[in-house]
C-alpha positions as CSV (number, residue, x, y, z in Angstrom):
1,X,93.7,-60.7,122.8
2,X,90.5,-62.6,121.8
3,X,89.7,-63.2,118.1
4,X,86.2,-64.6,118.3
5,X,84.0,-65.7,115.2
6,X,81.5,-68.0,115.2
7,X,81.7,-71.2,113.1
8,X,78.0,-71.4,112.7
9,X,74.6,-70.5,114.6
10,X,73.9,-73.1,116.4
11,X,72.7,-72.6,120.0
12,X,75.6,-73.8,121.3
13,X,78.2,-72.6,119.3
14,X,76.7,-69.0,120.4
15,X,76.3,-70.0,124.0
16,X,80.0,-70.7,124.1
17,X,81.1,-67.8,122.1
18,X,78.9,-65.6,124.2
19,X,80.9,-66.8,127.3
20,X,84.5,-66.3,125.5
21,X,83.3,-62.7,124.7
22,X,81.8,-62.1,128.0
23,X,84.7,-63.3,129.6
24,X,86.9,-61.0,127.4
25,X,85.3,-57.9,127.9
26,X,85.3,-58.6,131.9
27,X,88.8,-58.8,132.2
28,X,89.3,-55.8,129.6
29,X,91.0,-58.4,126.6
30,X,90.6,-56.9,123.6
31,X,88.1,-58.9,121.7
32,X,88.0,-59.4,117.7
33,X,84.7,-60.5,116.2
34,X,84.7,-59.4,112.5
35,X,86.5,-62.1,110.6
36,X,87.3,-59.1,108.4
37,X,89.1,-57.1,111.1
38,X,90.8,-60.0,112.2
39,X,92.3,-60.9,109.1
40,X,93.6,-57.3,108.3
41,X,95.0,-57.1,112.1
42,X,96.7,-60.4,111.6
43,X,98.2,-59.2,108.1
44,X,99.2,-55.7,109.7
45,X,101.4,-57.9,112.7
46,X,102.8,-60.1,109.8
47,X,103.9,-57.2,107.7
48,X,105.5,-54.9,110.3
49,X,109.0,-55.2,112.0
50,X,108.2,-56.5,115.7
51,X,111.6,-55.1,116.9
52,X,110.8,-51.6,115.8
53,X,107.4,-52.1,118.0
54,X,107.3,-50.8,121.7
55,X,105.2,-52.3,124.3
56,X,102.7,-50.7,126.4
57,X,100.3,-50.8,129.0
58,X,96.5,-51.5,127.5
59,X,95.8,-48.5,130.0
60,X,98.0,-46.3,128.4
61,X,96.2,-46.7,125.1
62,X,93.3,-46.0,126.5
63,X,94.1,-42.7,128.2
64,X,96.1,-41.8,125.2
């Protein structure tokens, strides 16, 4: 997983983040770029019982 937000918006800073995301989305990461998302994802995995969570193929997921 990606979580990509931009610190500002600079040329650079969104050449760089550009690549990050690119290179995400090519290798099917999943990619976060809402600083709002990401905080409520990060606050769901904090708050929920890891053990009790199963692990799956992404590609399951997806065909799901």
């Amino acid at each position: 997983m990606v979580i990509n937000i931009p610190k500002n918006l600079s040329r650079s800073e969104l050449n760089n983040d550009y690549t990050i995301r690119r290179a995400a989305i090519d290798h099917d990461i999943l990619l976060i770029t809402n600083a709002r998302l990401a905080s409520a994802f990060i606050e769901a995995v904090l708050n929920t019982d890891l053990s009790r969570m199963g692990v799956k193929n992404y590609n399951e997921l997806v065909e799901a």
